[in-house]
N, C-alpha and C positions, 0 to 999 in steps of 0.2 A: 670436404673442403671447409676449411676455417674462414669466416666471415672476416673482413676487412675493418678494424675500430679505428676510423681517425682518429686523430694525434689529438685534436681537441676535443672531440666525443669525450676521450679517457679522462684529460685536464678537467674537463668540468664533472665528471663522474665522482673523479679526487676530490676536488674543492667540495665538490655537495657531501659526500660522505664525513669530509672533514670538518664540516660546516655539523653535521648531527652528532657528530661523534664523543657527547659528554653525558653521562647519564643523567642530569635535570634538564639539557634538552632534550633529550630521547621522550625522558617523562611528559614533556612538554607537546610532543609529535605525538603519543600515545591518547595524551589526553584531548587531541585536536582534530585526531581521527574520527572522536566522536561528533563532532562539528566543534562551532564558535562558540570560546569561553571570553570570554572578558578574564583582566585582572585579578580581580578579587576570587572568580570563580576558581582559578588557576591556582592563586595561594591557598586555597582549602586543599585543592588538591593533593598540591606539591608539599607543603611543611613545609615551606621558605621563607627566607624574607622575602620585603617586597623591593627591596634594591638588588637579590640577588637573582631575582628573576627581571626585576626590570634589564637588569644587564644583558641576560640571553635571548630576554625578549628581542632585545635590540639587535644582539650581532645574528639571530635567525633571520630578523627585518630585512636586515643589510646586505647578508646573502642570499635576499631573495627565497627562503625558505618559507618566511609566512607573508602573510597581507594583514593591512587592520583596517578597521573604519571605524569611526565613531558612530555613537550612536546614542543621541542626548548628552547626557555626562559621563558614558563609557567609550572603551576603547577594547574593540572585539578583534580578538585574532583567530586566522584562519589559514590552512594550509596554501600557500601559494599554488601547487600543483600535486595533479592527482596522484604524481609517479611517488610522492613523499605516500601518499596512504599507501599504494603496496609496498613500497618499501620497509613502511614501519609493522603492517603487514607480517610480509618474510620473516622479519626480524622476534616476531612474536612468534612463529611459527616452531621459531628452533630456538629459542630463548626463555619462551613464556608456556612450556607446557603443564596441562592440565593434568590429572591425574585420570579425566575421561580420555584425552587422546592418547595417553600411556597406554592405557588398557587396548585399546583397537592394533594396537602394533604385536600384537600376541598372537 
């Protein structure tokens, strides 16, 4: 028997996916998994500007995808909730293979 997904379960399942679904956010999630970056840490990462990540910074904020907090003269972002690490997770799983996990599939 197939499990029962409310109707808003889905709705919000949509929006969050839609919410990560551009590749310098992804980048963004990948690089967040490993904990809290600040700013500056993020644009060495990414090769961006720093308006065009302030932008995604903010509409990840807005959907509730990260959190931030100061911290002296920075401003640390962090994944809002755990389900975004497996999520990003998964996504490396079948996206980001190694040429070690290539090899185990033999």
């Amino acid at each position: 028997m197939t499990p029962e997904f409310p109707q808003e379960n889905l709705q919000a399942a949509a929006n969050g996916l839609r919410a990560i679904a551009h590749p310098l956010r992804l980048a963004i999630l990948c690089h967040l998994t490993e904990g809290p970056k600040n700013v500056g840490e993020l644009l060495a990462l990414t090769h961006v500007s720093q308006p065009n990540l302030s932008q995604h910074l903010a509409k990840l904020r807005m959907l509730g995808v990260l959190n931030s907090e100061r911290r002296s003269q920075h401003i640390f972002y962090r994944l809002a909730d755990n389900g975004f690490v497996r999520i990003v997770e998964a996504l490396k799983t079948v996206y980001c293979k190694t040429p070690e996990s290539e090899a185990g599939k033999s």
